[in-house]
ROLOLUM-124501 format. One record per residue: residue in three letters; x, y, z of N, C-alpha, C in turn. Coordinates in steps of 0.02 Angstrom, whole numbers, padded with zeros to 5 digits, always signed. Layout:
N
ALAXYZXYZXYZ ...
END
This chain:
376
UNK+00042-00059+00000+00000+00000+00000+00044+00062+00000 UNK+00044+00109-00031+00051+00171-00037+00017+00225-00016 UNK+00067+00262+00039+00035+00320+00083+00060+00358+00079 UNK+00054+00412+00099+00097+00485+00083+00145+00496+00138 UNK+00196+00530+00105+00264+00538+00160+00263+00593+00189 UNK+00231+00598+00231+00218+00651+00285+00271+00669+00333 UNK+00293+00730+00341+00338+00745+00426+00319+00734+00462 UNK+00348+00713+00509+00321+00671+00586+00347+00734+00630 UNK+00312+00730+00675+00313+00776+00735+00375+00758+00782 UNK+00409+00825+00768+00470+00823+00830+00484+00821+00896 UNK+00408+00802+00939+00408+00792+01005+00394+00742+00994 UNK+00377+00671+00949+00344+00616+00937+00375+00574+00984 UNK+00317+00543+01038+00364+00494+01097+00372+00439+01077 UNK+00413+00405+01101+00417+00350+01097+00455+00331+01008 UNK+00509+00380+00987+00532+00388+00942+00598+00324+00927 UNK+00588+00281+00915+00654+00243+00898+00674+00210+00842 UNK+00709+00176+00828+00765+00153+00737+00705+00109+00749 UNK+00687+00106+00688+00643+00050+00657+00678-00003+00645 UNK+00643-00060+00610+00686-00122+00580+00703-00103+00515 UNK+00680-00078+00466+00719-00046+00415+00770-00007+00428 UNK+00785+00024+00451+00829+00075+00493+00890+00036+00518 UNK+00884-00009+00527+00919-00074+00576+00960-00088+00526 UNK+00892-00137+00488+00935-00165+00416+00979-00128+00357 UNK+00951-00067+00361+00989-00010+00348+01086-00014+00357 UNK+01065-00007+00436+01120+00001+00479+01172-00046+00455 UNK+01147-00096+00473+01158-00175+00445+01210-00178+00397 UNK+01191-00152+00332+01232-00151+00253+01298-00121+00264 UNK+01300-00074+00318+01350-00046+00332+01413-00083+00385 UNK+01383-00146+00392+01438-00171+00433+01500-00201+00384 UNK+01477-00228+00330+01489-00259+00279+01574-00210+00248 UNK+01535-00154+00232+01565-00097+00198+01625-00071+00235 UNK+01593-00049+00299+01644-00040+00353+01700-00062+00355 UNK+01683-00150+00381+01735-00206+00381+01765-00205+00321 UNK+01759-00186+00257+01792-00192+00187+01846-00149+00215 UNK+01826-00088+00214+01876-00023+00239+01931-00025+00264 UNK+01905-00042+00315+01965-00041+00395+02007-00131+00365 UNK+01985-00164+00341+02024-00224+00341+02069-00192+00294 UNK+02044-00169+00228+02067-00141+00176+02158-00111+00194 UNK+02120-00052+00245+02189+00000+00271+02218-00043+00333 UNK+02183-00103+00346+02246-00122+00385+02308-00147+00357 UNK+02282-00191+00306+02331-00221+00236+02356-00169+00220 UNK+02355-00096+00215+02389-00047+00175+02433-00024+00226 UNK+02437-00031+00299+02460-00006+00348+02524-00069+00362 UNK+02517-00121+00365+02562-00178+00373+02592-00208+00299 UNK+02562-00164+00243+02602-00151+00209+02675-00120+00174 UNK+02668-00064+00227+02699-00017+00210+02693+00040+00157 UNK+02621+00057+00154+02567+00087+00095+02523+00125+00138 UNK+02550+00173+00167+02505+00207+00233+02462+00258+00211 UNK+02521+00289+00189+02487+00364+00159+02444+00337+00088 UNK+02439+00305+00044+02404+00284+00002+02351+00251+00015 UNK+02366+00228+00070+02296+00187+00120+02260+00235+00159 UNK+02280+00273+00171+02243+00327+00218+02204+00358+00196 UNK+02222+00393+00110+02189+00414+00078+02145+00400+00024 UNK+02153+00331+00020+02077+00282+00005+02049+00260+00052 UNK+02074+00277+00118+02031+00263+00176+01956+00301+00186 UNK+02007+00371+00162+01976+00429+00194+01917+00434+00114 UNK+01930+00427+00087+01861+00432+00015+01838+00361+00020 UNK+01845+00330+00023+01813+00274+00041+01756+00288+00107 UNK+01784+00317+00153+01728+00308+00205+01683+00357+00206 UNK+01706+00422+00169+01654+00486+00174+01592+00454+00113 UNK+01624+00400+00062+01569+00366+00002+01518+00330+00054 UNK+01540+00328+00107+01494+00301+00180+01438+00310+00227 UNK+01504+00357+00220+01465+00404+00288+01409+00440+00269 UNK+01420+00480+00210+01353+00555+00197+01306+00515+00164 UNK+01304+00438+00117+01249+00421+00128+01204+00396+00201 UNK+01242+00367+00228+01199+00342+00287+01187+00416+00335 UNK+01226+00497+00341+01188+00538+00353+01131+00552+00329 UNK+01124+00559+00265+01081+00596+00240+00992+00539+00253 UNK+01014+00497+00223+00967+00456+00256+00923+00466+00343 UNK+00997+00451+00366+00974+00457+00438+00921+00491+00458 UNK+00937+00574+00444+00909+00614+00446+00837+00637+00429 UNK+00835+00617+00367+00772+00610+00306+00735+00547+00337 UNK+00756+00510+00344+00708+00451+00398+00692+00464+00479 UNK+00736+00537+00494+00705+00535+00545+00646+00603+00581 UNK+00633+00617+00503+00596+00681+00467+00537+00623+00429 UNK+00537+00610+00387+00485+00565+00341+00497+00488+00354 UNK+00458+00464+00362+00456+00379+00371+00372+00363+00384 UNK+00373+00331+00333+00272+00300+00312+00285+00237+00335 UNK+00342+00205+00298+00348+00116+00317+00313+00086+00260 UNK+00280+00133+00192+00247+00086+00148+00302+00063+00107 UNK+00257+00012+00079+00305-00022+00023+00335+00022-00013 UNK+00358+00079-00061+00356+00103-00083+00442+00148-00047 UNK+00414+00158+00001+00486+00166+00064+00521+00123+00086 UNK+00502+00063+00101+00545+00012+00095+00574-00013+00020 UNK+00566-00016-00006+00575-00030-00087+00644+00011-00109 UNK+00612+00083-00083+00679+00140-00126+00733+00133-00069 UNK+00741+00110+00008+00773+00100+00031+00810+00046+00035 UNK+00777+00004-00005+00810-00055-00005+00880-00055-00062 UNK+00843-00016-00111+00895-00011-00172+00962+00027-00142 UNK+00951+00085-00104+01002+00097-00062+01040+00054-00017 UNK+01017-00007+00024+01056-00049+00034+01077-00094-00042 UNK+01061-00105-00076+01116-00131-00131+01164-00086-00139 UNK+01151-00004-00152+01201+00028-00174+01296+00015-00129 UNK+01263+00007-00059+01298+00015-00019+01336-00037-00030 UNK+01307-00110-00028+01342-00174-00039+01405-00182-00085 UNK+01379-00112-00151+01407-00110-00213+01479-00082-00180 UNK+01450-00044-00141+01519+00001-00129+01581-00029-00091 UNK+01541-00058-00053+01584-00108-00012+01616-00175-00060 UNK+01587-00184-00113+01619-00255-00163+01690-00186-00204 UNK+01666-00127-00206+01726-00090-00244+01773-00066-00211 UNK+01775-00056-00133+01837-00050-00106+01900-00069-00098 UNK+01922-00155-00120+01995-00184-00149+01997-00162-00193 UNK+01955-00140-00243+01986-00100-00315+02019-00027-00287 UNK+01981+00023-00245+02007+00068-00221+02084+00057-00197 UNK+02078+00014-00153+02159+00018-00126+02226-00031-00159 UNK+02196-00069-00212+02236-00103-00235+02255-00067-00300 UNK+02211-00027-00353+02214-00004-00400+02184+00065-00415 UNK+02174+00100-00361+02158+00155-00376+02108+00187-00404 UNK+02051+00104-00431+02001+00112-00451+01942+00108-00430 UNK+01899+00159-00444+01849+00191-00415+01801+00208-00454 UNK+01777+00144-00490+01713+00137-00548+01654+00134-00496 UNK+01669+00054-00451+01615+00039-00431+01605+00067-00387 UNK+01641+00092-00308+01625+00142-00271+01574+00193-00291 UNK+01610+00217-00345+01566+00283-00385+01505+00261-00405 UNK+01486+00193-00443+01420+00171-00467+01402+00186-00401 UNK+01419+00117-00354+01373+00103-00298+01344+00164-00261 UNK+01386+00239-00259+01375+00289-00228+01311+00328-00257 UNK+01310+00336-00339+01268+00354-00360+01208+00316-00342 UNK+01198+00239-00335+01124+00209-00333+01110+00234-00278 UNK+01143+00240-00218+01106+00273-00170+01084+00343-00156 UNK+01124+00370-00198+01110+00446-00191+01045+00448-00241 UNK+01028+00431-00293+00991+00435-00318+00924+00394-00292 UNK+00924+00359-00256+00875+00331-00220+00853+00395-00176 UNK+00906+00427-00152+00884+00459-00096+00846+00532-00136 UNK+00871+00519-00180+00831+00591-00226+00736+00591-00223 UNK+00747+00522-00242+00651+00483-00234+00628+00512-00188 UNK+00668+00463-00131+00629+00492-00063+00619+00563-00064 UNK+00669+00618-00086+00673+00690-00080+00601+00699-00111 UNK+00593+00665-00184+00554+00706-00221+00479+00648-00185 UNK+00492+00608-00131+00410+00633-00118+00395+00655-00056 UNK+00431+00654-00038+00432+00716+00001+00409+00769+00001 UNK+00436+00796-00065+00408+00858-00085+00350+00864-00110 UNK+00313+00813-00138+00247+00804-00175+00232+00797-00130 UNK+00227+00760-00060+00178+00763-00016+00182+00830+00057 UNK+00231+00853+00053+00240+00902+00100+00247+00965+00071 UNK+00167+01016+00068+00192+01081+00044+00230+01122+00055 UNK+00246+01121+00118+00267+01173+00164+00353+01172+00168 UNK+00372+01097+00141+00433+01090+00143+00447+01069+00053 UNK+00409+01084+00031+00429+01075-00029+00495+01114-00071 UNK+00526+01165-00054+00570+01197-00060+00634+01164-00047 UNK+00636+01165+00011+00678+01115+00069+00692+01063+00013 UNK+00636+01000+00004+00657+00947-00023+00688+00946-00086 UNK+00643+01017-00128+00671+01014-00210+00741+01021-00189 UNK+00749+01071-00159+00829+01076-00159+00885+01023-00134 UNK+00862+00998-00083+00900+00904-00087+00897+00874-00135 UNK+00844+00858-00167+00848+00820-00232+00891+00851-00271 UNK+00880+00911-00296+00924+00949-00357+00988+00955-00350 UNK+01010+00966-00298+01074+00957-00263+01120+00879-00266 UNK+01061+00841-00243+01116+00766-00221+01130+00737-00304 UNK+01051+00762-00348+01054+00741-00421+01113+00758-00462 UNK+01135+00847-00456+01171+00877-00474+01233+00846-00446 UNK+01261+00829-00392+01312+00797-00387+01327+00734-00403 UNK+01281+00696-00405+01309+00640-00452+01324+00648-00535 UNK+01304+00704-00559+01332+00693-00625+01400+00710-00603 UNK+01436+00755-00579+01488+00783-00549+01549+00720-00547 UNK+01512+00681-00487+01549+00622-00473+01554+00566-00533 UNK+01516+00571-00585+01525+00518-00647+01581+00548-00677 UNK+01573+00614-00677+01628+00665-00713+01693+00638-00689 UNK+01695+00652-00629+01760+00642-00587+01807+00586-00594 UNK+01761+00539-00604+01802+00470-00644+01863+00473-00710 UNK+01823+00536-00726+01860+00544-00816+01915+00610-00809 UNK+01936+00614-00737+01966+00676-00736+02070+00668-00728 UNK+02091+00692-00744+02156+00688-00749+02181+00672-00683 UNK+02264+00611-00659+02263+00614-00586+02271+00687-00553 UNK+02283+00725-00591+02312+00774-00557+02259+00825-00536 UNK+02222+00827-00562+02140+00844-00546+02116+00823-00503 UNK+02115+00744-00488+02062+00728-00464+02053+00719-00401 UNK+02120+00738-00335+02116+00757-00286+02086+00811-00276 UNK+02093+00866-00301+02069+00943-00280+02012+00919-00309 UNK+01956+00911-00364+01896+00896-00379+01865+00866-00314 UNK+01889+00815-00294+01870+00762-00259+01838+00802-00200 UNK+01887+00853-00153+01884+00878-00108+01848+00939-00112 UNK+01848+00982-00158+01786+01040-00172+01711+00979-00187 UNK+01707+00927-00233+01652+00893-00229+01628+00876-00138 UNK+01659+00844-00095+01651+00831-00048+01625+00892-00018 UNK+01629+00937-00016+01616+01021+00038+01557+01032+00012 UNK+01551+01029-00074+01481+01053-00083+01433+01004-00075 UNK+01449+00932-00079+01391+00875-00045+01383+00934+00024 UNK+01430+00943+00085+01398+00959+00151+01373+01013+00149 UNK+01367+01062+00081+01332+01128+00101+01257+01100+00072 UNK+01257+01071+00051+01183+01053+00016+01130+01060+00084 UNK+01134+01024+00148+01108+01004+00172+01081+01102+00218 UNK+01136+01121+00221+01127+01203+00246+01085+01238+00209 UNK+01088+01232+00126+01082+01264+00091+00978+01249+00092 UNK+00984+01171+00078+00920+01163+00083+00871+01188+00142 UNK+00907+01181+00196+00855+01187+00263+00847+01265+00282 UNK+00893+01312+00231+00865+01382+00251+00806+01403+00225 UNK+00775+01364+00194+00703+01371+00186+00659+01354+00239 UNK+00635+01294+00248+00602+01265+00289+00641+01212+00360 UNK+00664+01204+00379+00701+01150+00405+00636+01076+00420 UNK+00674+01042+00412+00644+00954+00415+00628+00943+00485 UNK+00597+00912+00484+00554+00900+00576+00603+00818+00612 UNK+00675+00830+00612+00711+00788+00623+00667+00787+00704 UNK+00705+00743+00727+00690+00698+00794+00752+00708+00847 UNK+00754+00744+00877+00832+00726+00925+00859+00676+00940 UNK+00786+00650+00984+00815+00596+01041+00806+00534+00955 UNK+00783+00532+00919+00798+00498+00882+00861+00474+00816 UNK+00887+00552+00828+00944+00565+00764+00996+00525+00846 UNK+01006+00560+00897+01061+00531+00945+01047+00469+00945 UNK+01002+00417+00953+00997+00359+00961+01040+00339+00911 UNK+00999+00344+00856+01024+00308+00770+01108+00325+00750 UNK+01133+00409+00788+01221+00412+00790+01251+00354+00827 UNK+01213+00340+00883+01245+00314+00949+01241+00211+00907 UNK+01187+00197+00870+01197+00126+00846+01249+00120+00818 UNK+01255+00179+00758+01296+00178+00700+01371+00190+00727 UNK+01377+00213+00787+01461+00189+00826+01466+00136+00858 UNK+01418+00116+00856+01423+00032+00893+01459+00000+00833 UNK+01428-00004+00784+01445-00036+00737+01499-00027+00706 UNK+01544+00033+00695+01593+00053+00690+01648-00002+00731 UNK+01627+00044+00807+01665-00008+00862+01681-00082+00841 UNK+01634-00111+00807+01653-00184+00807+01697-00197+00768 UNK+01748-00150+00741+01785-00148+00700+01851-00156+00737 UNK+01847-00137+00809+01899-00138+00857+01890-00187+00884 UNK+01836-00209+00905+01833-00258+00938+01874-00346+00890 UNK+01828-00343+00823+01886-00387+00796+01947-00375+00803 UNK+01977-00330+00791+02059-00315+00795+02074-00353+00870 UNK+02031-00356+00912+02056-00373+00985+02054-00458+00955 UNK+02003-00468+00953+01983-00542+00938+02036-00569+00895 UNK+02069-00537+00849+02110-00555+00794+02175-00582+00842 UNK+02176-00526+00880+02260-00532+00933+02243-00587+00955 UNK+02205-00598+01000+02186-00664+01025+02185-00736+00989 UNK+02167-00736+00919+02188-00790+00891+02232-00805+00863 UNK+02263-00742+00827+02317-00753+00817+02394-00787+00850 UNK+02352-00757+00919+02424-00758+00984+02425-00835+00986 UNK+02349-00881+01022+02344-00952+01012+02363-00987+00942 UNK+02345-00973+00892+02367-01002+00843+02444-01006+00809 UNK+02481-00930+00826+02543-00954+00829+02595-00961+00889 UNK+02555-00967+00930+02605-00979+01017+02638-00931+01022 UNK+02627-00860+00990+02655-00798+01034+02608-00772+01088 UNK+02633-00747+01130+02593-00714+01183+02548-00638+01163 UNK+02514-00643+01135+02471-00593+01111+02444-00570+01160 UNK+02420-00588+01224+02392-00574+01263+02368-00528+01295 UNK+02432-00485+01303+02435-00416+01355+02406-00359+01286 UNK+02414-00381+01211+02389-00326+01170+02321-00321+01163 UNK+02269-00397+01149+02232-00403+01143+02203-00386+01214 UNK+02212-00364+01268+02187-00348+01337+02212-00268+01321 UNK+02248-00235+01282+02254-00176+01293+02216-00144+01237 UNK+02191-00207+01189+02145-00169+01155+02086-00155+01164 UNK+02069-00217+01185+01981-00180+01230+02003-00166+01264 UNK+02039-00123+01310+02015-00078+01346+02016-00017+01318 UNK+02065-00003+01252+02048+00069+01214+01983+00046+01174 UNK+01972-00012+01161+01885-00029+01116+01817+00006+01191 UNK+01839-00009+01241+01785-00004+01297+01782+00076+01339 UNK+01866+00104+01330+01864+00156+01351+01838+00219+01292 UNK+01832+00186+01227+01792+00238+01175+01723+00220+01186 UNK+01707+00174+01185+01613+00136+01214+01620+00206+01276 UNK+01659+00187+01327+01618+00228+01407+01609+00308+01366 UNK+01666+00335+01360+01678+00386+01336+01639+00435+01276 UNK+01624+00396+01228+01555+00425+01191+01496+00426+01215 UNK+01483+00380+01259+01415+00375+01278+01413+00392+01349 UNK+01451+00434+01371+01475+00457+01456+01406+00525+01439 UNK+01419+00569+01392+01378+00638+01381+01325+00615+01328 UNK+01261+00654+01347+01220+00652+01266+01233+00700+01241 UNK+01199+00713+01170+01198+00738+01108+01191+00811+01143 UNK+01213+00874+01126+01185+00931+01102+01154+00936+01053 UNK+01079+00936+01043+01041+00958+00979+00989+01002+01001 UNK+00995+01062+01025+00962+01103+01042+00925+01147+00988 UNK+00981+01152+00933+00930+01186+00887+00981+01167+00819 UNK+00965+01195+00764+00991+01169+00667+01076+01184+00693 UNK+01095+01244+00718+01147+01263+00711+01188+01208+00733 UNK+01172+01186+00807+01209+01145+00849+01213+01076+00814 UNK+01152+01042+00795+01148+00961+00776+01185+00979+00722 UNK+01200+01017+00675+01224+01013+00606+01305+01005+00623 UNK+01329+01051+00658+01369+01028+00689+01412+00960+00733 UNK+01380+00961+00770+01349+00886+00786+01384+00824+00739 UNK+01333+00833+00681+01305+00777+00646+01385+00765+00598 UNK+01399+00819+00595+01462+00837+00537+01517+00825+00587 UNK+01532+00841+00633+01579+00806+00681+01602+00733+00676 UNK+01531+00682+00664+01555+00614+00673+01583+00587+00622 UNK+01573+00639+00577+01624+00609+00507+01677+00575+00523 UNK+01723+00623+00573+01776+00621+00615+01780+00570+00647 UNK+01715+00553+00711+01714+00517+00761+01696+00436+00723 UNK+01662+00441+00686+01652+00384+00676+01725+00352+00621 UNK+01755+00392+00585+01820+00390+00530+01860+00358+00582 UNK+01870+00403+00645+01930+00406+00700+01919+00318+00708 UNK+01849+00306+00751+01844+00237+00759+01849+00175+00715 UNK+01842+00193+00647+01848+00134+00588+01915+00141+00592 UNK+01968+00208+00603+02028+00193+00588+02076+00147+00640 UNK+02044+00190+00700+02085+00126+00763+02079+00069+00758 UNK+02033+00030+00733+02008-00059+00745+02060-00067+00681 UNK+02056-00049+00619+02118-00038+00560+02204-00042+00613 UNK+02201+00003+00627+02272+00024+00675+02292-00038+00720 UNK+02254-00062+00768+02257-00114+00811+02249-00190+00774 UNK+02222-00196+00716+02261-00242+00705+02324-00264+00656 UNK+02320-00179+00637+02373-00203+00610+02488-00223+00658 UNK+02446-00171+00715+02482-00192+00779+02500-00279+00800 UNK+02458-00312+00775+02457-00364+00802+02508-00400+00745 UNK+02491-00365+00666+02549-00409+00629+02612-00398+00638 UNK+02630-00343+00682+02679-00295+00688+02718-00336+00758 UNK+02699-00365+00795+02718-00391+00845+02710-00481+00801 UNK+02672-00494+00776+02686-00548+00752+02758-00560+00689 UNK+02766-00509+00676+02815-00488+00635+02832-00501+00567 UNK+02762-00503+00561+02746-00507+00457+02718-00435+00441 UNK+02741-00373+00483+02721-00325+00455+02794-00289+00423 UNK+02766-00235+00366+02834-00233+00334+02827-00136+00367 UNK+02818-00138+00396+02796-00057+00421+02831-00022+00476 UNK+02870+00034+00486+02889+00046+00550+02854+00035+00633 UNK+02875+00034+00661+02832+00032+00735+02812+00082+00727 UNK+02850+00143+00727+02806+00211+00741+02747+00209+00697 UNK+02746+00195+00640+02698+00210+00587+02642+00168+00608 UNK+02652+00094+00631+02614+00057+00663+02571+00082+00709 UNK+02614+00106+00783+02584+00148+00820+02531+00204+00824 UNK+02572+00225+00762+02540+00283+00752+02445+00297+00704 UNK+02439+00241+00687+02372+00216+00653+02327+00181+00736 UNK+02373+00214+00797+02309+00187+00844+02285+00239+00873 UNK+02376+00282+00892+02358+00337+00949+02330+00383+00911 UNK+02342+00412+00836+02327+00476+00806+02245+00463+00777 UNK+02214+00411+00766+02135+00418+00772+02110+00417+00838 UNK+02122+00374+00893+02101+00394+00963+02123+00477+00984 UNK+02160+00487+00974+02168+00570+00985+02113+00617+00947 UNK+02104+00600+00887+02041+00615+00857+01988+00602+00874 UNK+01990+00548+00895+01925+00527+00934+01902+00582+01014 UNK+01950+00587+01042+01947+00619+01081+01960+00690+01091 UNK+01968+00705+01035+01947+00807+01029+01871+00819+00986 UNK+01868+00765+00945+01790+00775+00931+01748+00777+00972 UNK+01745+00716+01017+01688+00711+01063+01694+00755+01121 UNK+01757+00772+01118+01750+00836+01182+01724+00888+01152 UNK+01732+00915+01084+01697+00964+01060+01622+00971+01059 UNK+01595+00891+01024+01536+00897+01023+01491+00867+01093 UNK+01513+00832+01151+01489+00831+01207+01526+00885+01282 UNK+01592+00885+01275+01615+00908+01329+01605+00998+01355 UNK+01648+01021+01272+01662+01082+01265+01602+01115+01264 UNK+01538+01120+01252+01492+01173+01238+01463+01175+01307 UNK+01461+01132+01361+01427+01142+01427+01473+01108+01488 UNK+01554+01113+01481+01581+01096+01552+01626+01151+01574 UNK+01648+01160+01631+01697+01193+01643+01746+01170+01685 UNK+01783+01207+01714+01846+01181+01748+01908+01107+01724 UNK+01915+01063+01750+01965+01016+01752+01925+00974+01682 UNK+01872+00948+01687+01842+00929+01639+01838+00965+01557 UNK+01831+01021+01570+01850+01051+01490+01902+01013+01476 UNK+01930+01014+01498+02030+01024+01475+02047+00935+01485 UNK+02002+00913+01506+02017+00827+01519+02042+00801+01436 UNK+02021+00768+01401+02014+00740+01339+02078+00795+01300 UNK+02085+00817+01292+02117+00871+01259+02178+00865+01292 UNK+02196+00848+01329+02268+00832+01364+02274+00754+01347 UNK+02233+00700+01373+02218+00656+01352+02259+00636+01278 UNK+02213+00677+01217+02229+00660+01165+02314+00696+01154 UNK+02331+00716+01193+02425+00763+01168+02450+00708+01224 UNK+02429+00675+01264+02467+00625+01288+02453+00560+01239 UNK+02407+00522+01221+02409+00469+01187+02447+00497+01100 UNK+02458+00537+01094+02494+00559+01046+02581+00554+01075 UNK+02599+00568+01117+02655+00564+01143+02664+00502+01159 UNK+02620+00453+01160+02648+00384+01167+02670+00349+01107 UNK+02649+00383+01049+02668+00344+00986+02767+00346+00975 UNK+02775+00383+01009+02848+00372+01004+02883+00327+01050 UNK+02851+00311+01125+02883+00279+01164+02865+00213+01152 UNK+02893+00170+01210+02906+00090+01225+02831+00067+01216 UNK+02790+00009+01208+02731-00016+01211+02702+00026+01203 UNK+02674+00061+01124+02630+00119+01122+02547+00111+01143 UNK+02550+00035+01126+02476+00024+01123+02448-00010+01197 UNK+02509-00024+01230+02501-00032+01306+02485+00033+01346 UNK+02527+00094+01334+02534+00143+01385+02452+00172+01354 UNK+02456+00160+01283+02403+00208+01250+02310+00182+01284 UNK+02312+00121+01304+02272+00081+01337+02253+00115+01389 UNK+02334+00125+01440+02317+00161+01512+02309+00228+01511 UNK+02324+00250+01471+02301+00330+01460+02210+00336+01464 UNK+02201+00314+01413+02118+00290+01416+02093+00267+01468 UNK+02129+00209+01504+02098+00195+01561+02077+00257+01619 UNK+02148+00305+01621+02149+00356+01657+02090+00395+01650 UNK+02081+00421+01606+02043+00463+01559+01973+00441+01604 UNK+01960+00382+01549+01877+00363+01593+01864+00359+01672 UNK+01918+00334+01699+01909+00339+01775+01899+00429+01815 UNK+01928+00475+01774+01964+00528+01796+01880+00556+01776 UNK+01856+00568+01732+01786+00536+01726+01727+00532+01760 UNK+01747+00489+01755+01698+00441+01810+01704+00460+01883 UNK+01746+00442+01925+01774+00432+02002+01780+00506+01993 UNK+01833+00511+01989+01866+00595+02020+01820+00658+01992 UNK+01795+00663+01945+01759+00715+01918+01692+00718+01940 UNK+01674+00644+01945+01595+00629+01936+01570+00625+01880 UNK+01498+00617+01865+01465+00603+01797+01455+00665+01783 UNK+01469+00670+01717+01450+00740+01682+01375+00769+01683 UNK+01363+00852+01697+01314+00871+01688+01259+00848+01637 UNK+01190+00811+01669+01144+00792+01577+01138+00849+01560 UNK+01131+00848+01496+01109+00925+01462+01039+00874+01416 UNK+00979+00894+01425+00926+00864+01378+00960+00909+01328 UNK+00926+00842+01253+00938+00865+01179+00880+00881+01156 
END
């Protein structure tokens, strides 16, 4: 049956991820895991910087679909066939993208990424345009998402055919104007997003991330039994930087008080969630590095754990700490991250880098107390 895609009310109780939403989520574990396995091979390769930066376009081909979605589902959602259907094709797109990521880092090629990116963006245009047929009031709003995300995919077909020397700077002006789209559209009308529902649906979509670290732990662990090295003390120092980013994101909620703040917000986790696909990448590639089939410096090794957890931890102080703490707590995380940065040079980086974190969350927790709630 076919119903009209109406805005849902932004005090709506009892607001939570649907099972589409889920399964959604879902496609993205797939993709994820392509990624981070991807740049771990590029990292214990000795292919860092070339890995980093098919890391880093690889995951934003990620990320701003499953934003934009997010968002738009948590503004319009009927549940008819018709919405499930165009979302579904968006989970193929995604699948696509995730089957084209060894082409990315092995060859530089970036056909199917690019297909797979377009099916979803153009899915998401649908949804835009009924949106707009069924919502007068935001009909502005939506034309301009559609015309926008449409307009950039010819862009990105373009981009395929562009010289190498082009196609970094293209790449990266394309990327800025995907994120103004979303400003550009909502100075008309803004979308009747959901708070407590957009924080929920951020807060899954780092779970899932996370489990990207968490294998890396699991990996140490089998690896260590399977070849009778003592892996032990790494795989124990990795969950605890896998558990001290769990306490630590989810220690504060969301600021989404009003467009300015969530947009903010929302554009932050590019970061937070990048930071986290890159550590579970980093940590295991630590483990080949101590197993000693990695062809990579230690530091460089190291340095794919402490320099996204440091990221990890100036984002989320920005977007939870910094806008409502003061005293010892401002300044917590932010020292934090210039100390786990300073461990990438010393003895056991990924040991001390463990207890740093440990510090962190306890200092936290115990000595500070629980952070002020701020409702979103």
């Amino acid at each position: 049956m076919i119903k009209k895609l109406l805005a849902r009310d932004t005090a709506e109780a009892h607001r939570v991820a649907t099972p589409l939403e889920l399964l959604f989520d879902l496609s993205f574990v797939v993709a994820v895991a392509q990624a981070a396995a991807s740049l771990h091979h590029a990292v214990s390769e000795n292919h860092a910087g070339a890995g980093l930066l098919a890391f880093c376009m690889a995951f934003f081909a990620l990320w701003l679909p499953w934003l934009n979605f997010t968002w738009f589902s948590s503004a319009f959602d009927n549940d008819d066939t018709l919405y499930r259907i165009i979302t579904m094709v968006q989970i193929a797109g995604v699948l696509v993208i995730a089957a084209g990521i060894p082409a990315v880092f092995e060859h530089q090629d970036y056909r199917i990424v690019v297909g797979g990116y377009v099916v979803i963006r153009l899915a998401m245009v649908t949804h835009w345009l009924r949106a707009a047929r069924d919502n007068p009031e935001h009909k502005a709003c939506a034309y301009r998402y559609a015309g926008g995300i449409a307009a950039m995919q010819v862009l990105w077909v373009l981009w395929l055919f562009m010289p190498p020397g082009l196609a970094l700077a293209f790449w990266v002006l394309g990327m800025l104007a995907e994120l103004l789209i979303p400003a550009w559209a909502e100075r008309t009308t803004a979308t009747t997003w959901h708070p407590h529902h957009i924080a929920e649906r951020h807060g899954l979509f780092t779970l899932i991330v996370l489990g990207e670290s968490i294998l890396a732990a699991t990996l140490a662990f089998q690896k260590g039994f399977d070849s009778g090295v003592n892996l032990i003390s790494l795989a124990a120092a990795s969950l605890v930087i896998v558990f001290s980013v769990w306490w630590i994101y989810f220690e504060a909620p969301a600021h989404l008080h009003n467009l300015k703040k969530a947009f903010l917000w929302g554009y932050a986790h590019l970061f937070i969630l990048g930071s986290i696909a890159a550590l579970g990448a980093g940590l295991a590639a630590s483990v080949d590095y101590d197993l000693h089939i990695s062809h990579a410096p230690g530091t460089t090794v190291a340095a794919f754990t402490t320099v996204p957890l440091a990221v990890f931890f100036l984002c989320v102080w920005y977007v939870q700490d910094c806008p409502g703490q003061s005293g010892v707590r401002k300044y917590l995380l932010p020292l934090g991250s210039v100390a786990v940065l300073a461990a990438t040079f010393g003895p056991a980086p990924i040991h001390v880098t463990a207890g740093i974190a440990l510090v962190l969350v306890v200092a936290t927790r115990l000595v500070l107390g629980q952070p002020q709630r701020v409702e979103v």
